[in-house]
N, C-alpha and C positions, 0 to 999 in steps of 0.2 A: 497495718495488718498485724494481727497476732503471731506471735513465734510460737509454736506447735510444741511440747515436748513433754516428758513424764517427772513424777516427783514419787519417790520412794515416802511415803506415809506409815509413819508410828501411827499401831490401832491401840485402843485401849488394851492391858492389861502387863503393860511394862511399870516397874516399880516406880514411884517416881521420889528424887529425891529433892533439900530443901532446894536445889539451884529449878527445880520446874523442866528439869531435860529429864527424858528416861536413862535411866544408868546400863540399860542395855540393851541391843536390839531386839526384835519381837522376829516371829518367821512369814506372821503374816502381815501382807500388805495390801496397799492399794492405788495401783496407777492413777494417774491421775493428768487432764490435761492443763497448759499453762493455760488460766483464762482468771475472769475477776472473782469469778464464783471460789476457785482453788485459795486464789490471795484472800481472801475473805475469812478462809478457815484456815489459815493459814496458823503454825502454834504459838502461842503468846506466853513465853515463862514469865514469870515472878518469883526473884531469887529472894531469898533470904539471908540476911548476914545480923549477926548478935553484936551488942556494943560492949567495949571494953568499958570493965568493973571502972565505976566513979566516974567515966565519960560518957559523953553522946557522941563519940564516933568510933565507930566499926572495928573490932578488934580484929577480923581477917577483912581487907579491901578488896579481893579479887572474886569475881561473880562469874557463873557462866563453866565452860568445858569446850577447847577448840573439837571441831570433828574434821570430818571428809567427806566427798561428794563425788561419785563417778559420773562421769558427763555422759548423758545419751543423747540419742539421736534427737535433732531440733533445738538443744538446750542454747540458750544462751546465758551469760554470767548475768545477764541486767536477771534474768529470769530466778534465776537459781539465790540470786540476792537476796531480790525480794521475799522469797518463798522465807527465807529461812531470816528475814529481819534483819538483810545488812546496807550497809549504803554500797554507791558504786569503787565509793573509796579504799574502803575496809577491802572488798572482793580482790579488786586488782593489786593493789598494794600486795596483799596474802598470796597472790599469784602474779607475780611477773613472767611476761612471756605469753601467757595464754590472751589466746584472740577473745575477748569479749563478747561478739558477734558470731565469732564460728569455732568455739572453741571445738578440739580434737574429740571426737567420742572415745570412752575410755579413758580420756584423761583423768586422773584423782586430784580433784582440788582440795585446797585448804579452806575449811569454813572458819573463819576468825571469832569467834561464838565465845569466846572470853574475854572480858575486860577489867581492867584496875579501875577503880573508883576514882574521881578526880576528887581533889582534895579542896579544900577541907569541910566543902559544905554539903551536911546529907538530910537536909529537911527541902522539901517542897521541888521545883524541875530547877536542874543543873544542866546547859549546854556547855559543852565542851567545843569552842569550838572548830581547832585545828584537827579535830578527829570526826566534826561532822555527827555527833552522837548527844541524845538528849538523854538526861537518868531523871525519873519519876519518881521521889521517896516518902513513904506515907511509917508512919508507926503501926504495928501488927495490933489487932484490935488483941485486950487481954494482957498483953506480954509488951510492957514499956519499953521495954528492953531490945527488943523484936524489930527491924526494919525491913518493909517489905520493900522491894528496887526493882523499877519497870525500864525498861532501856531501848528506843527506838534511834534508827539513824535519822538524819536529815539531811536537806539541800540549804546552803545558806549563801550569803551573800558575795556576791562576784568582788575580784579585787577595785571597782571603780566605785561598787557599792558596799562598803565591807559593812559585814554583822558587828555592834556595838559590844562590847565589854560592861560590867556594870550588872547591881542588882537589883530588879526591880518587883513588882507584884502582881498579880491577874487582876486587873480592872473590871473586865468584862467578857462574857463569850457571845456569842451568834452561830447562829444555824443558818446556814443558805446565807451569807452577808455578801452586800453588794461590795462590788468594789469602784472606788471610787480615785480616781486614777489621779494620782498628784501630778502638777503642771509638768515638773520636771519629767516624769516620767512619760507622760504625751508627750512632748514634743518629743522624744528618744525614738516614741511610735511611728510618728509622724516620718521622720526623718528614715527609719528602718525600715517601714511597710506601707506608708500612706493611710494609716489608722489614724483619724482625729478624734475617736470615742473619748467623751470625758466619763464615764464609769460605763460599768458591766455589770447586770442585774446577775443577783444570787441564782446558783443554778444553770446558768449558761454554761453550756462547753467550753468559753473559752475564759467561763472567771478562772485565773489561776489560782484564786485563793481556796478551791474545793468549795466543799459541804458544811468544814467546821471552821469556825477562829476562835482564838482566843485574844483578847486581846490585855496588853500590858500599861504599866502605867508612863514608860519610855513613850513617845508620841510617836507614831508611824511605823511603829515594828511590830509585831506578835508571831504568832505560832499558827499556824493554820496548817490547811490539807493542799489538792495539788490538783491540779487537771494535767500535768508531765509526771509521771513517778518515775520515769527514766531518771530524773532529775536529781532525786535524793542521792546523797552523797555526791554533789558537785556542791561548783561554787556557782549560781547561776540564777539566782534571786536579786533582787534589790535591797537583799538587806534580812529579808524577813526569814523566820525557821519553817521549813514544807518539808510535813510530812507524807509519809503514803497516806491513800487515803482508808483503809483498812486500818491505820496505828492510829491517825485521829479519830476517829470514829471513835475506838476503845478507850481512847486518854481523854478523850473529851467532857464524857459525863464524872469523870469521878477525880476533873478540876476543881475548887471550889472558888472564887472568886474572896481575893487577899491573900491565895496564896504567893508567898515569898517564893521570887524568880533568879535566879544568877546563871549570865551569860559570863563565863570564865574563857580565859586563853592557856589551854596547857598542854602544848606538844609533848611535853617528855612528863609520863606519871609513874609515880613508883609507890606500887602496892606490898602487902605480906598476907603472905599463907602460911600459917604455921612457922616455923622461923626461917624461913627462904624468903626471901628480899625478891622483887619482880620489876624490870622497866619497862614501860610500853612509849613507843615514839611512833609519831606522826608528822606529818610535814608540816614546816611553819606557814600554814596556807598565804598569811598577809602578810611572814620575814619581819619578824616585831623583832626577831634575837639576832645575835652574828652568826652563833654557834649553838647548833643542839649539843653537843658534846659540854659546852661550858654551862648552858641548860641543864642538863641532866644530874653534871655534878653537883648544880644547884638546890636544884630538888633534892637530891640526898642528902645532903647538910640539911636544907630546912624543914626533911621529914626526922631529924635526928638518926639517921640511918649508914652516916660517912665510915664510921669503921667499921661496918656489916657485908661492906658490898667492896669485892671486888674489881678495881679503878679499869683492868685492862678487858674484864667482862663487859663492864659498863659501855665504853667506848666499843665498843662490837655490838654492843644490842642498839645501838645509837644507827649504825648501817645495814644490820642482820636483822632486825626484830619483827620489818615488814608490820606493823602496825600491831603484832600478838604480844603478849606479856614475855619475855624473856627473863630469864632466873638470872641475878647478879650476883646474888649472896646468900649466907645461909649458915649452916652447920661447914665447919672445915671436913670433915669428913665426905658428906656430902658434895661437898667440892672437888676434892682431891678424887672422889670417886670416877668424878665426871669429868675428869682430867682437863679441868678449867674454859671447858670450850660446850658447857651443857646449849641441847637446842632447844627450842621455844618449847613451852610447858606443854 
């Protein structure tokens, strides 16, 4: 059964700028109930970021603008997630402490709505994915120079099932695809629920795969939609990327087949705006590292960024950062201002 609740909705006539958020709020609005039709219209930005002179990668890496959300009556965080394009991971992570399920009305949460780019690849979809986040990167038609970046959460694969590493292509898409249930995967059914179906015709309620696939040229894994959107931002798949099914729908038609794929691993990223240094950390969902901390440092050495950033800021956005961009470095000025202990951007 549905959880009942309201969504404060931007109308037209707020500025908008290159990140695709309004720069500021509007007075009017419009209630709105949690149901599929709300998630449907739900806002879709398209940031933009310019490439540094002589390169093809991104002279500012950080997209997006965190905000805030006062909890009303009904709300729940799966709900408030969704609405505004986050996984379940981003949500809770950005708020520790609040009930998911009943959080307090009134409460002001943190919407996580900003992210560092992960490195170093920005042609074609990049998963990221100890952060549960896919980025979409097409070149601005006109402007070479130009990349537009789509960025949706996802649910990916359980630790018994972990999502692969590797770069791979679009093979193929489908509309309504059946799914066709690998042995392994029966008899897990079998064993759990007394399911011996060897596939799921396209369209069933209970194909997990949704409405849309893509598929890869990796053998058994793609990108598809969902019949659980609770889901997104867990680990809770077999392997595969689910998205909501409102974000595939959108990403779906304007895949084209050959595009260049990379599934990466990068709990700790470190982006710049302007000359401020940013870490954003994540939990090592599959523990491939010992230490984020020894992580972290790593990245900065190998974004050439080690005498920019402050080592004992670092190590605090490593425990404080809650999955948002933290400032490490930057102008000394700007530091000393911020009397070494600046909070998340």
């Amino acid at each position: 059964m549905w959880r009942w609740g309201v969504v404060l909705v931007l109308v037209a006539g707020t500025s908008l700028g290159g990140c695709g958020w309004p720069r500021r709020p509007v007075r009017e609005a419009e209630l709105l109930a949690w149901n599929e039709a709300t998630f449907a219209r739900k806002p879709a930005p398209t940031y933009s970021v310019r490439l540094a002179p002589g390169t093809s990668a991104p002279a500012e890496t950080i997209i997006g603008t965190p905000r805030t959300y006062r909890i009303r009556e009904g709300d729940t965080l799966f709900d408030v997630a969704r609405y505004h394009d986050l996984g379940y991971n981003e949500i809770t992570e950005a708020n520790p402490g609040v009930d998911a399920w009943v959080p307090k009305v009134g409460t002001a949460i943190v919407l996580p709505t900003e992210w560092v780019l992960p490195c170093c690849t920005y042609e074609g979809l990049v998963l990221n994915i100890p952060e549960m986040r896919l980025f979409f990167y097409q070149r601005a038609a006109g402007d070479p120079r130009r990349i537009l970046v789509r960025t949706y959460p996802v649910g990916l694969g359980r630790e018994d099932w972990r999502t692969p590493r590797g770069r791979f292509r679009v093979r193929g898409k489908t509309v309504n695809p059946q799914w066709n249930i690998p042995e392994s995967i029966r008899q897990e059914h079998i064993r759990e629920r007394g399911d011996a179906r060897t596939s799921i015709r396209g369209g069933d309620p209970d194909n997990p795969l949704g409405k849309y696939r893509i598929e890869l040229t990796i053998p058994s894994y793609t990108i598809h939609g969902t019949n659980v959107p609770w889901g997104t931002g867990m680990t809770v798949s077999h392997g595969c990327a689910r998205l909501y099914p409102e974000d595939i729908e959108r990403l779906f038609p304007l895949v084209p087949v050959g595009l260049p794929v990379e599934f990466t691993y990068q709990p700790t990223k470190v982006g710049r705006r302007g000359d401020e240094v940013f870490v954003e950390v994540h939990p090592d969902v599959y523990r491939y590292h010992r230490s984020l901390v020894g992580e972290a440092l790593a990245t900065v050495k190998r974004r050439g960024l080690d005498g920019r950033v402050d080592r004992r800021l670092l190590r605090t956005a490593v425990t404080e950062s809650r999955g948002l961009p933290y400032r490490v470095g930057g102008g000394a000025e700007r530091l000393r201002v911020a009397g070494g202990s600046p909070p998340p951007s």
